[in-house]
C-alpha positions in Angstrom: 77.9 3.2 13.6 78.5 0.7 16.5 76.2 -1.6 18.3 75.5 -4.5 20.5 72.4 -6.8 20.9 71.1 -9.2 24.0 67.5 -10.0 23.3 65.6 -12.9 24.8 65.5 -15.9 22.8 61.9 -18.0 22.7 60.9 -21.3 21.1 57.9 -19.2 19.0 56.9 -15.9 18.7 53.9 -15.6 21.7 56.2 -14.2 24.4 53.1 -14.3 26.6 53.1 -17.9 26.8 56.7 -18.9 24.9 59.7 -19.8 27.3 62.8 -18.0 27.3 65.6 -20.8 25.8 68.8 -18.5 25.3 70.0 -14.8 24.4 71.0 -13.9 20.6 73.1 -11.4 21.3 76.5 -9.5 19.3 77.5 -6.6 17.5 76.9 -4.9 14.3 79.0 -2.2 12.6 78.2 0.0 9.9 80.0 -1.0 6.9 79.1 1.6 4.2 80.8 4.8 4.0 78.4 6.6 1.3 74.6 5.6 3.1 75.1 4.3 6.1 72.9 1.0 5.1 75.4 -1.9 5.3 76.4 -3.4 8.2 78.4 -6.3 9.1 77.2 -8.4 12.2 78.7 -11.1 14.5 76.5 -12.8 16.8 76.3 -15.8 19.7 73.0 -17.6 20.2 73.3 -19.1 23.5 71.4 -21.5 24.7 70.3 -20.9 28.6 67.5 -23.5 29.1 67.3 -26.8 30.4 68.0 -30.0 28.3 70.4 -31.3 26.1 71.6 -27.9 24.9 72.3 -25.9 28.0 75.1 -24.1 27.7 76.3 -24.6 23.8 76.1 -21.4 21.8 76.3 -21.3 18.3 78.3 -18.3 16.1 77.0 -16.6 13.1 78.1 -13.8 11.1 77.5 -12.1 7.8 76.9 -8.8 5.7 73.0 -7.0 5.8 71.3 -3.9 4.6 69.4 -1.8 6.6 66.2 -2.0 6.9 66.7 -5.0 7.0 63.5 -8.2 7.5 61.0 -5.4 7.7 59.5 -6.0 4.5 57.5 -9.8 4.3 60.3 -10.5 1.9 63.7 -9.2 3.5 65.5 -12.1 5.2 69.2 -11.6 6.3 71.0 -14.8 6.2 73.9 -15.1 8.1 76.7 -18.0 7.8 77.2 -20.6 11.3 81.0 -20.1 11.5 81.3 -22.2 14.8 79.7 -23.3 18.2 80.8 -24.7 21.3 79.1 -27.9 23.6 76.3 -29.5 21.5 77.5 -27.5 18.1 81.4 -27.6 18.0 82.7 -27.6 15.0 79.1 -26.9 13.4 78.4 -25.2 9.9 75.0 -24.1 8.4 73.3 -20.7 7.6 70.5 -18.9 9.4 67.6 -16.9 8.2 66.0 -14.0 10.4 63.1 -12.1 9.6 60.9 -9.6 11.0 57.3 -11.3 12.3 56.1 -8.6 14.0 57.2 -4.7 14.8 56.3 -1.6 17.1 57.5 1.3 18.2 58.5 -0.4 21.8 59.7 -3.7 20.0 59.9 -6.1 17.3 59.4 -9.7 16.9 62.0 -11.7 14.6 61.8 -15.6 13.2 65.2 -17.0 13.6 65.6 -20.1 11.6 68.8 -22.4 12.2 69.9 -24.6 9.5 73.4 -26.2 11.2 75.4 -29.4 10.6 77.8 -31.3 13.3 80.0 -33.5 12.8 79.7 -37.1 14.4 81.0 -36.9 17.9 85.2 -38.6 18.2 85.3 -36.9 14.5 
């Protein structure tokens, strides 16, 4: 299996009242040829909103089972391999899990843990 993601990207989880600050978006491919449950994911959070992070996008990618953050204690963690603007050269992990879920859609908490260097390093 094969797909791509482009979902909104908000500063909490109220989209009601929560701005819209960038896109996560990527592409996952299934990775296990027994189940079907493993998939590898790459994926570009961009940032789209004003201030000092407009345009910089960080890049993350790692290994997950599906279903995966649907239980209260599933997290995928994925590694920061890179950025651009505000995050070249940056490093870190990131944990995403489900906060809410529908039939129409779900609700994930995307947590960023990223280092960058000093700038002229």
């Amino acid at each position: 299996m094969i797909g791509t993601l482009d979902d909104e990207l908000r500063a909490s989880p109220d989209a009601d009242y929560s701005p819209i600050i960038g896109r996560f978006r990527g592409v996952f491919v299934g990775t296990d040829l027994v189940d079907d449950e493993e998939y590898f994911s790459s994926v570009t959070v961009v940032f789209t909103a004003g201030g000092d992070h407009r345009g910089s996008a960080l890049s993350l990618q790692g290994q997950y089972r599906f279903p995966a953050g649907e239980q209260e204690d599933d997290v995928v963690e994925r590694a920061v391999v890179g950025g651009t603007g505000r995050f070249r050269r940056a490093t870190g992990y990131s944990l995403l899990k489900v906060v809410s879920s529908t039939t129409e859609a779900a609700v994930f908490q995307l947590d960023l843990f990223v280092f960058t260097p000093r700038a002229g390093y």
